[in-house]
N, C-alpha and C positions, 0 to 999 in steps of 0.2 A: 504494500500500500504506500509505504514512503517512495518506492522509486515511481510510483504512478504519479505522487503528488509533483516529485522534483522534475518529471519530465512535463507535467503538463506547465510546471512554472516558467520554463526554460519556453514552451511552445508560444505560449503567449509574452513570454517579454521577446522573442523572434518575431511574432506576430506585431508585437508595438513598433518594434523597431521596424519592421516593411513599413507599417503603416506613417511612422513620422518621415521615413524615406520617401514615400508617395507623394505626401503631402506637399515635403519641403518642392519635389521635382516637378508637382503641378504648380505651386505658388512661384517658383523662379521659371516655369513657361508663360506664367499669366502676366509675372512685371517683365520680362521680356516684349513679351506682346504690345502692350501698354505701353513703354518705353518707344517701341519702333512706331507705334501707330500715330504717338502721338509726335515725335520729329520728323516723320511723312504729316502731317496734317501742316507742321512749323512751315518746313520747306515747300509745301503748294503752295501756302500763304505767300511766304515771300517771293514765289515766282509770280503767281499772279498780280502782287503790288506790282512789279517789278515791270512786267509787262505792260499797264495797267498804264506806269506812271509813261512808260514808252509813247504810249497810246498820245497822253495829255500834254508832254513835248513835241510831237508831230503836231499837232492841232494848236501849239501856240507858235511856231516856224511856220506854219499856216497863215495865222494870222498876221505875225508880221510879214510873209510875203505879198499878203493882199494890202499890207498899210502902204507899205513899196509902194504899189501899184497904183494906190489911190495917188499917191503925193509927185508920181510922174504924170498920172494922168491932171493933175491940178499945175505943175509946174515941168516942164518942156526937159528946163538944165538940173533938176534936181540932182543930188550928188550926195553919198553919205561916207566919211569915213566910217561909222559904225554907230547908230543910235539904238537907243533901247525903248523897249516899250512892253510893257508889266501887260499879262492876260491872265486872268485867275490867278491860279497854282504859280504861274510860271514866267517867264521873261523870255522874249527875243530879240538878239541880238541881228541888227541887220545893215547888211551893207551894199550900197549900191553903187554901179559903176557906170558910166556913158562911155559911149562909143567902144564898147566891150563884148565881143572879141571882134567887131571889125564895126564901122564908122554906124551910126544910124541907130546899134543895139543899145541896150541898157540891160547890165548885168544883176541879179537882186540874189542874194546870198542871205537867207533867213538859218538864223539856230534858236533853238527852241530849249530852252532849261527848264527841265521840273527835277528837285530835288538832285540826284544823280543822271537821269537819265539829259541824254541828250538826241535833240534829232537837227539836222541839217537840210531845207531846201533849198535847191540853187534852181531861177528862172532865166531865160531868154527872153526879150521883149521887146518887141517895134513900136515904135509909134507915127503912124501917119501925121507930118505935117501941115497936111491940109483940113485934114476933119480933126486930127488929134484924139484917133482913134489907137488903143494898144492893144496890141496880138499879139502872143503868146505862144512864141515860135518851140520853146522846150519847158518841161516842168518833171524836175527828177530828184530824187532825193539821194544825198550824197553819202556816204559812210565817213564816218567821226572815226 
């Protein structure tokens, strides 16, 4: 009867011991899990801002390339070494050139700042003398 008692003590402290084995081996798969899921959740975050903010620098290089556009179509010799002009979020930086890249053109070089991101438009643009009409010979956006 003793050795039944001492083998069955030995069965269950075996027995406890799988069982704290199990547990620990399910609880360090579950913060595992948890752990990865949640710096995949970080990381789309910050690609999406990140895109996001790409998005809202293209769209202020937008807009100052249209400011360009208005201030040639209002003044013939317009000419910028580089002005600035605040759109939401962001700032564009733009500069404009005459008779660039051959007599007649007007060159418009828009960047677009939000936060880190930056985006770059460069235009081509005629304008008719006589109507003072401008057409918009290229519109491409350049890599920074």
């Amino acid at each position: 009867m003793a050795t039944k008692l001492i083998f069955s003590r030995r069965q269950k402290s075996v027995a406890g011991f799988t069982a704290i084995t199990i547990i620990m081996g399910i609880t360090l798969i579950v913060t595992v899990l948890s752990i990865s899921m949640g710096l995949l959740s970080y990381l789309e975050n910050a690609t999406s801002l990140s895109r996001f903010k790409g998005q809202e620098a293209f769209l202020v290089a937008e807009s100052g390339a249209y400011d360009a556009m208005y201030r040639l179509a209002m003044d013939k010799d317009f000419v910028s070494l580089g002005y600035n002009l605040s759109v939401g979020n962001g700032q564009a930086t733009i500069y404009v050139e005459k008779d660039s890249p051959q007599a007649g053109f007007s060159l418009i070089t828009s960047t677009g700042l939000v936060g880190n991101a930056r985006k770059r438009i460069q235009l081509k643009v005629i304008r008719d003398d006589q109507t003072g009409k401008l057409t918009i010979l290229s519109w491409q956006e350049l890599a920074i």
